[in-house]
LUMZARO-696361 format. One record per residue (C-alpha): residue number from 1; x negated, y, z negated. Coordinates in steps of 0.02 Angstrom, whole numbers. Example, Ala and Ser with C-alpha at 12.3 -4.5 7.8 and 13.67 -1.06 7.14 Angstrom:
2
  seq       X       Y       Z
    1    -615    -225    -390
    2    -684     -53    -357
END
This chain:
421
  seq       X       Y       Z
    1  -11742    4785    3316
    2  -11829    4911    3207
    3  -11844    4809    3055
    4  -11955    4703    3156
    5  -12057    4791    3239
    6  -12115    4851    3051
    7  -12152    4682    3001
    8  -12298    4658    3089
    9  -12414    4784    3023
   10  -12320    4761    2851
   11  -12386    4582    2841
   12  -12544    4607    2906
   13  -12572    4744    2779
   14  -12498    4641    2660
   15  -12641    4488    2710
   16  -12781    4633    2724
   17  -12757    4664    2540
   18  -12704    4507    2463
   19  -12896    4452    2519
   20  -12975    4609    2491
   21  -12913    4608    2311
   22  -12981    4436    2277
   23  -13151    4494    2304
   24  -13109    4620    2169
   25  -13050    4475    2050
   26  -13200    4385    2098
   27  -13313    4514    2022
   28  -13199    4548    1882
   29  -13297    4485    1754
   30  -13480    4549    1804
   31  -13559    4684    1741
   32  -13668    4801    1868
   33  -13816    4713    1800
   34  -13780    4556    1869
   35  -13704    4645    2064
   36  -13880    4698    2110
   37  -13991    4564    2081
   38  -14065    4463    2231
   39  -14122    4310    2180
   40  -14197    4252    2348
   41  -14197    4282    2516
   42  -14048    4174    2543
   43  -13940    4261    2400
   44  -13884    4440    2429
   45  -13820    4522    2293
   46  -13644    4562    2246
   47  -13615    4756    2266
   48  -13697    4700    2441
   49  -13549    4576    2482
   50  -13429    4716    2424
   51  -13495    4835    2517
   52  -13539    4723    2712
   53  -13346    4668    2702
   54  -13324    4867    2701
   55  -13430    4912    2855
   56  -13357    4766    2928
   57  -13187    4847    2940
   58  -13255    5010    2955
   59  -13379    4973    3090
   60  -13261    4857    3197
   61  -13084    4928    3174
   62  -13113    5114    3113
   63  -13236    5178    3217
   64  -13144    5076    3372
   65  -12985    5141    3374
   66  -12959    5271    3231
   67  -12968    5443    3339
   68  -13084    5567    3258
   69  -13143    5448    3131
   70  -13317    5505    3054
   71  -13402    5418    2904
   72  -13429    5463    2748
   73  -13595    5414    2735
   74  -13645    5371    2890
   75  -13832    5267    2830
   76  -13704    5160    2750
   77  -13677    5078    2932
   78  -13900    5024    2923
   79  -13866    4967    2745
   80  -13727    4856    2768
   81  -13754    4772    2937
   82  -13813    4619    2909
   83  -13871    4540    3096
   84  -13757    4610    3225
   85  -13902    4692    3307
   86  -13777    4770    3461
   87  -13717    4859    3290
   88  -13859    4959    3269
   89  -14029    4927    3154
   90  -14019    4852    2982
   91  -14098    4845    2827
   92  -14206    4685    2795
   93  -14104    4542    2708
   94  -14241    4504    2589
   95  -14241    4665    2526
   96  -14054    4685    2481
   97  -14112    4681    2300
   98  -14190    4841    2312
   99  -14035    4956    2350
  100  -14010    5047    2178
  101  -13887    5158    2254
  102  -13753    5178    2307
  103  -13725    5098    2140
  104  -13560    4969    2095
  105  -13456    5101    2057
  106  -13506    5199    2227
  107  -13464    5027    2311
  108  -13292    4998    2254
  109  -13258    5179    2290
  110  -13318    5139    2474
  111  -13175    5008    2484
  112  -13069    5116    2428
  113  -13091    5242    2550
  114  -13103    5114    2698
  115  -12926    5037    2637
  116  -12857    5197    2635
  117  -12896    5232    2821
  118  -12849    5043    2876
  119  -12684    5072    2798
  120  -12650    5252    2890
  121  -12717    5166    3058
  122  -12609    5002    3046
  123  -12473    5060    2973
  124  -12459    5206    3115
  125  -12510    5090    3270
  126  -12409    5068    3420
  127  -12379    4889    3475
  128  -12503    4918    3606
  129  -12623    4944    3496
  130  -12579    4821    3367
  131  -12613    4695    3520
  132  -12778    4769    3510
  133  -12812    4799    3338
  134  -12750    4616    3269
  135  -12859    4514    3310
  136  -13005    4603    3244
  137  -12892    4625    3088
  138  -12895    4449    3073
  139  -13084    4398    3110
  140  -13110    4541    2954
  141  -12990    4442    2831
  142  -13078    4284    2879
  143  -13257    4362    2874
  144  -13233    4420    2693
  145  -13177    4245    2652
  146  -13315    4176    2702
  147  -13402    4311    2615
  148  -13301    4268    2430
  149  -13389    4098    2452
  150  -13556    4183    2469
  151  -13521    4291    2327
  152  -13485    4125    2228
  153  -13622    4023    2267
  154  -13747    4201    2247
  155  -13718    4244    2087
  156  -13700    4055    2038
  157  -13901    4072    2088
  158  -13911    4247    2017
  159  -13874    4183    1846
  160  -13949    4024    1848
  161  -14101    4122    1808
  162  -14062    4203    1672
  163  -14109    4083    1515
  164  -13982    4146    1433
  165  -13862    4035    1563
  166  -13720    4173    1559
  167  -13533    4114    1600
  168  -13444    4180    1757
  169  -13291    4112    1715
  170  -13240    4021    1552
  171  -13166    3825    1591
  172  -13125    3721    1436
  173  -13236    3569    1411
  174  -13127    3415    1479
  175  -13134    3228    1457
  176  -13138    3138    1643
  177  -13100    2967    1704
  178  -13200    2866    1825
  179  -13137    2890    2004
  180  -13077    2731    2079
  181  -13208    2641    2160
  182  -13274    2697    2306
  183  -13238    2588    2486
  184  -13243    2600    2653
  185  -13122    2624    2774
  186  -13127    2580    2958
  187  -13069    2670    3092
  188  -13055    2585    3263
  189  -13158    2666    3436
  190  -13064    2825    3496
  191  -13077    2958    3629
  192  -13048    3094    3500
  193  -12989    3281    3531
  194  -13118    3382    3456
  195  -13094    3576    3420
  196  -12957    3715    3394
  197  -12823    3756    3529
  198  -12664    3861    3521
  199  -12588    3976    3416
  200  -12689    4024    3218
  201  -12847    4099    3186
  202  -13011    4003    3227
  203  -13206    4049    3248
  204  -13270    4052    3417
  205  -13403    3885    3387
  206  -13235    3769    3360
  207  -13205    3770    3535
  208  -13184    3748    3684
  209  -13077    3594    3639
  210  -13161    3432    3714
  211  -13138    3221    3696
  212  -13273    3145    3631
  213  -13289    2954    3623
  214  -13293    2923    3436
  215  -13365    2742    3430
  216  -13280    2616    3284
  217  -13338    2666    3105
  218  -13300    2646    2927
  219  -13290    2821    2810
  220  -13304    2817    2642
  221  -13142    2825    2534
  222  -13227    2982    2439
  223  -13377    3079    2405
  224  -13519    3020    2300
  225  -13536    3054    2111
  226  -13660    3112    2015
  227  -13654    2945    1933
  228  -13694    2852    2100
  229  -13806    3004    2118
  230  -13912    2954    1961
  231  -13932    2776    2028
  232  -14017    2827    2178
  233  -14132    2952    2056
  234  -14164    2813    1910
  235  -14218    2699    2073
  236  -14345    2825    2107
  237  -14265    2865    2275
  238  -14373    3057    2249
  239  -14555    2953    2253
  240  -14497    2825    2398
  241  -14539    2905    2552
  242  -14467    2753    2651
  243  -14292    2827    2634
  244  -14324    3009    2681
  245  -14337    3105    2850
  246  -14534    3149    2865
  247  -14498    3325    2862
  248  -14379    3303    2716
  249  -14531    3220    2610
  250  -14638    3364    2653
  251  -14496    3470    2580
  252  -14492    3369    2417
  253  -14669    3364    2378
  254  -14684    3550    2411
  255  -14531    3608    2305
  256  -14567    3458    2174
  257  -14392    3411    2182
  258  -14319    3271    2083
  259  -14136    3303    2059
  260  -14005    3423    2143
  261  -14007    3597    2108
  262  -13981    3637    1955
  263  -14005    3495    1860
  264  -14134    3487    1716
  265  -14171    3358    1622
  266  -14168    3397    1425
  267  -14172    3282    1291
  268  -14182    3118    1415
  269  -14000    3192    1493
  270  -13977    3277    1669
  271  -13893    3447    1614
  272  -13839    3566    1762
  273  -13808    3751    1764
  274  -13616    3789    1828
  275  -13517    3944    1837
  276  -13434    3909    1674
  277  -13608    3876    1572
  278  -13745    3743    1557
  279  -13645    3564    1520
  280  -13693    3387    1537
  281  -13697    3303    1695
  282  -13500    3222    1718
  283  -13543    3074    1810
  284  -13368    3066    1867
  285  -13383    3233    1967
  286  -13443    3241    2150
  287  -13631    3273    2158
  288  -13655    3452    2244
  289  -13783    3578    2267
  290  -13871    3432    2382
  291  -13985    3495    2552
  292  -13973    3384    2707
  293  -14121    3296    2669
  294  -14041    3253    2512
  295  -13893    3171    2577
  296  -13989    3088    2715
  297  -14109    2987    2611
  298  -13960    2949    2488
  299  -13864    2857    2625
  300  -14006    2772    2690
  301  -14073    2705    2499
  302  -13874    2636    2493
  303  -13861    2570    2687
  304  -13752    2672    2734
  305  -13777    2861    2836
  306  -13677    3019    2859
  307  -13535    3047    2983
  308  -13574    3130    3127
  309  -13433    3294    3143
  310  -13341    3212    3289
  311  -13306    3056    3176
  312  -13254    3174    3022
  313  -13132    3281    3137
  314  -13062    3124    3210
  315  -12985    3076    3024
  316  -12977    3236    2938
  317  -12831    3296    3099
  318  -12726    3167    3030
  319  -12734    3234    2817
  320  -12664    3388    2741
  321  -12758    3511    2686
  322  -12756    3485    2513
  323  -12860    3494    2369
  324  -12984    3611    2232
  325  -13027    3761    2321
  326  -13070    3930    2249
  327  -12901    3978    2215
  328  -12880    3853    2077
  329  -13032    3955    2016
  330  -13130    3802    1927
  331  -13265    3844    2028
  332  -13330    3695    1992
  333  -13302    3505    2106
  334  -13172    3395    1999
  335  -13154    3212    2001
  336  -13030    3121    2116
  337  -12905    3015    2038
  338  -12837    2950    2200
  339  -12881    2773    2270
  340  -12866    2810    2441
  341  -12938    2938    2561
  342  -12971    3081    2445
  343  -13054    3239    2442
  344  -13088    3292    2632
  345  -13067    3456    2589
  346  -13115    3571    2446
  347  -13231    3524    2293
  348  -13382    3485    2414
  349  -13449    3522    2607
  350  -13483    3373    2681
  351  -13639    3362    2748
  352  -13628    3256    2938
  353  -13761    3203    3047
  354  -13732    3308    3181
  355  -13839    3458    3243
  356  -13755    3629    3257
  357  -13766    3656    3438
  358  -13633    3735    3558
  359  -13481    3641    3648
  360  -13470    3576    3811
  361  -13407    3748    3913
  362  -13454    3865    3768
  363  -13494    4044    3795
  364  -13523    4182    3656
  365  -13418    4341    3674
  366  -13503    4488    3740
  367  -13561    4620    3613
  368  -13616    4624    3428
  369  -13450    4510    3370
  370  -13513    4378    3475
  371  -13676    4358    3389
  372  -13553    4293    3242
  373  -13581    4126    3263
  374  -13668    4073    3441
  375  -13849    4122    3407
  376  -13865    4021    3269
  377  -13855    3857    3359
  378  -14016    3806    3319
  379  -14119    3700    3206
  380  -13953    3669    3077
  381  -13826    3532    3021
  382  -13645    3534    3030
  383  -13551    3524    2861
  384  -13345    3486    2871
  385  -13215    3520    2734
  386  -13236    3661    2620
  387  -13281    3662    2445
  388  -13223    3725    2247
  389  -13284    3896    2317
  390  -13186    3894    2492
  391  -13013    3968    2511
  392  -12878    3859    2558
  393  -12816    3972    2694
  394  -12967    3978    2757
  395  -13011    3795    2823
  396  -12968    3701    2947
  397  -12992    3543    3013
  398  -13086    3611    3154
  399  -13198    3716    3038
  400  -13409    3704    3077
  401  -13514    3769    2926
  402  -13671    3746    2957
  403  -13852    3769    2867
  404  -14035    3729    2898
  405  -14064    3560    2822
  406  -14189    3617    2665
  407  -14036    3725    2601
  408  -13956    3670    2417
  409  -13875    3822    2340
  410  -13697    3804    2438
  411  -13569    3676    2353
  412  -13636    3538    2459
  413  -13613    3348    2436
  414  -13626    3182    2503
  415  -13478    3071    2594
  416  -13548    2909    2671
  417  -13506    2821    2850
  418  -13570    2646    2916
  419  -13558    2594    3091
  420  -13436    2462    3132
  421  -13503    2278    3062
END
């Protein structure tokens, strides 16, 4: 029975570093230049991902249950938390830009030193304490996931301000089809079972598990293009303030928007900044980089609106999880070639209709992990699916992202729902 009692901290040493060495790949190709810039508020900057994921695991696991523990550098623990404020105080988010030091190289050496100690604790643990330890284990792995993403989309910002339009990652020009065309399928009135239950790892916001009464719609076959995209912009659907939420068409006129993020127009052709250079609009790819607003007043300009989460979950339960995540590392959304149901997850996050706000019977855990998710149900939309940037093993079906509604810089895009005729 040896043999297996080894396992278990074998493969969950074996997940702990599988994830934390895609982070590393994921910077691979920067220079320390680009890990420290903060291009907003909203972006943090790269050496800052690297180094959060670390007092994650550090302030969570190591200074929980590794006896004697003692940091290294112990004001690493106010600049790394980000808002768990039973963790302590915290340096302001807007000013993550500002850290000089500990430099990139100071940073990886960090991890380094926090891996080291995971691996003595886990790999020493009694089962006892593996009950413990586990679980946290596991909310780490997922947390620097989530985390990769960030780093994604951030430095996507990062150098999108740079004139100079640097490449992340290299991707060979390609030659696309047109999707097939886009319906709409209908789904009949259902008492649908909403949330995660049983056995694998889920966040705390997708559950308890519920019914809701999911009246009869239709769902798109697939998201919008950037073709379809264009229509709605060539039919001035930016100066029409018929189709857009009021405080959307305050938002427009403030931040003069008149295309997605990162779009420019140059020459009479939309050109967009992606993580593989600036290229031509494909009209045959997804639109993305979308806010709520956005994808609201595109539904209502083509009579249509967006699914409200309950509706989304109710068909998604039923698909595999399939699709262009950020393993495939395009980091980009590609075109579907399939004619039915297509692309529910990966490529894009699906914006839905639906308010983040808690489920029936749901409770935050006490302490600073549960401020993870719970306090911010407020004033933000639910998006379903995952995008190019998500990791496969990370989504579920039962997965709530959510982001206040003015927000454009996450892979977000546009699948349409009508109520039943």
């Amino acid at each position: 029975m040896q043999p297996l009692v080894q396992a278990r901290p074998e493969a969950l040493l074996v997940r702990f570093h599988d994830v934390r060495d895609f982070s590393r790949l994921l910077a691979r190709d920067l220079e320390p230049e680009d890990c420290v810039v903060q291009s907003m508020p909203d972006v943090s900057p790269t050496k800052w991902h690297l180094a959060h994921t670390t007092w994650f695991f550090e302030t969570f696991v190591l200074k929980t249950w590794q006896k004697n523990y003692r940091p290294a550098i112990p004001e690493y623990a106010f600049l790394f938390n980000s808002y768990y404020n039973a963790a302590g105080s915290m340096h302001r988010r807007d000013l993550r830009g500002l850290i000089s030091r500990p430099t990139v190289a100071e940073s990886f050496r960090y991890r380094e030193n926090i891996d080291l100690h995971i691996d003595d604790l886990i790999s020493s643990a009694s089962e006892e304490l593996l009950d413990e330890i586990e679980s946290v284990m596991v909310l780490g792995i997922h947390h620097e996931q989530q985390h990769q993403e960030l780093l994604v989309t951030d430095i996507k910002h990062v150098l999108a301000q740079n004139p100079l339009h640097p490449i992340f990652r290299k991707r060979p020009p390609e030659k696309t089809a047109p999707p097939p065309p886009t319906h709409f399928i209908d789904f009949a009135e259902t008492i649908a079972t909403i949330g995660h239950t049983g056995p694998g790892f889920s966040y705390d916001n997708e559950g308890p598990q519920h019914r809701a009464l999911v009246q009869p719609f239709s769902l798109a076959s697939r998201p919008v293009t950037c073709g379809e995209y264009l229509r709605f912009i060539e039919n001035d659907g930016y100066r029409r303030p018929e189709f857009w939420l009021s405080l959307g068409w305050m938002t427009v006129n403030e931040q003069r928007w008149e295309a997605p993020l990162y779009w420019e127009k140059r020459d009479g052709e939309w050109w967009h900044f992606t993580l593989s250079g600036f290229r031509p609009v494909d009209e045959n790819e997804p639109v993305t980089h979308v806010s709520y607003f956005e994808a609201d007043a595109f539904a209502n300009w083509s009579g249509a609106r967006l699914p409200t989460e309950f509706e989304w979950e109710s068909v998604a339960q039923r698909e595999m999880i399939e699709g262009n995540f950020v393993e495939s590392e395009r980091f980009h959304p590609a075109p579907t070639k399939a004619a039915g149901l297509s692309q529910l997850f990966g490529d894009v996050w699906e914006w839905t209709r639906s308010s983040y706000s808690p489920y029936p019977g749901y409770r935050a855990a006490p302490g600073a992990l549960g401020e993870y998710n719970g306090k911010f149900m407020c004033n933000q939309y639910v998006l379903r699916g995952g995008s190019c940037a998500t990791s496969k093993s990370h989504i579920r079906a039962t997965y709530r992202n959510f982001f206040q509604p003015e927000k454009r810089w996450q892979f977000n895009g546009i699948r349409l729902a009508r109520d039943a005729a």
